[in-house]
Structure formats: structure tokens, C-alpha cells
N, C-alpha and C positions, 0 to 999 in steps of 0.2 A: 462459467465458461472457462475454457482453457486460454490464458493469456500466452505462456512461455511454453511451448511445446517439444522444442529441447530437453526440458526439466520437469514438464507435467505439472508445471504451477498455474494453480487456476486465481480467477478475481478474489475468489473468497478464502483463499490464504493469503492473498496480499493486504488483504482487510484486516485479517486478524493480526497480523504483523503488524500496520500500523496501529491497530486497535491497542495491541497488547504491549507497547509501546517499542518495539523494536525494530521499525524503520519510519524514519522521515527523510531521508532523500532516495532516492533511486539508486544510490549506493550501497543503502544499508540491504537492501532488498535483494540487489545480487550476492551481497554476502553471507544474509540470512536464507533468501531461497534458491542462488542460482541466476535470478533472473536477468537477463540480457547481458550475460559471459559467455554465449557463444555464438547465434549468428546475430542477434542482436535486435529484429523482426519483430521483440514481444517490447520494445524500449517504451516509445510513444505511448500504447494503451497503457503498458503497467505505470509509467508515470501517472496517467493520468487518474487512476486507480486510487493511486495516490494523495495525489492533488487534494480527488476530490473527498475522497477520507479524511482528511486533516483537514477540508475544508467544514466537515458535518461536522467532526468531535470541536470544533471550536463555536461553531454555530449551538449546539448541544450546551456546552458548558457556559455560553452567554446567556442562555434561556434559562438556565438551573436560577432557584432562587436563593438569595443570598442570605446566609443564617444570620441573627441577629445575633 
């Protein structure tokens, strides 16, 4: 779905940007894609986009088994 329609940034490039590790705040995200530099409307979901991406890859990484 299209989150930033100013910029045509959808959820699942916001994923991969935190995925790929080039945003963890809502900062990096306007700098990396644009998002919420202009009317500002796409703020709240792409945060949360966010959130909750960092919330899984940590969740993820807790569940990984630990090498001996």
C-alpha cells in the first residue's frame, strides 16, 4: 500500500529500508525515501511501519538459536 503519496513510497519499501538496515527513526526514512518532507499526512503510519519492523527483526533475532 502507498503510505507517502507525495513521493510514491509504499509500506514495503519502508520495510526494506529498515530491514536493510538504513532506517531506525523516522528520520532516516525521510532522508532515505522522502517520507514526511512534505505535507507530512504519511508521518503516523510510516512511523508505525517502523515500529513495527524493528519490533519483528528483534523478536526474530531473540528466537534465532544461539551457536555454541
Amino acid at each position: 500500500m502507498y503510505v507517502c503519496l507525495c513521493h510514491g513510497v509504499t509500506d514495503h519499501q519502508i520495510r526494506a529500508a529498515v530491514t536493510e538496515g538504513h532506517a531506525t527513526r523516522l528520520r532516516d526514512l525521510n532522508r532515505c525515501l522522502g517520507v514526511a518532507s512534505e505535507c507530512g499526512a504519511c508521518a503516523r503510519c510510516a512511523h508505525e511501519i517502523l515500529q513495527d519492523t524493528l519490533a519483528n527483526q528483534h523478536n526474530t533475532a531473540k528466537a534465532l538459536p544461539v551457536a555454541a
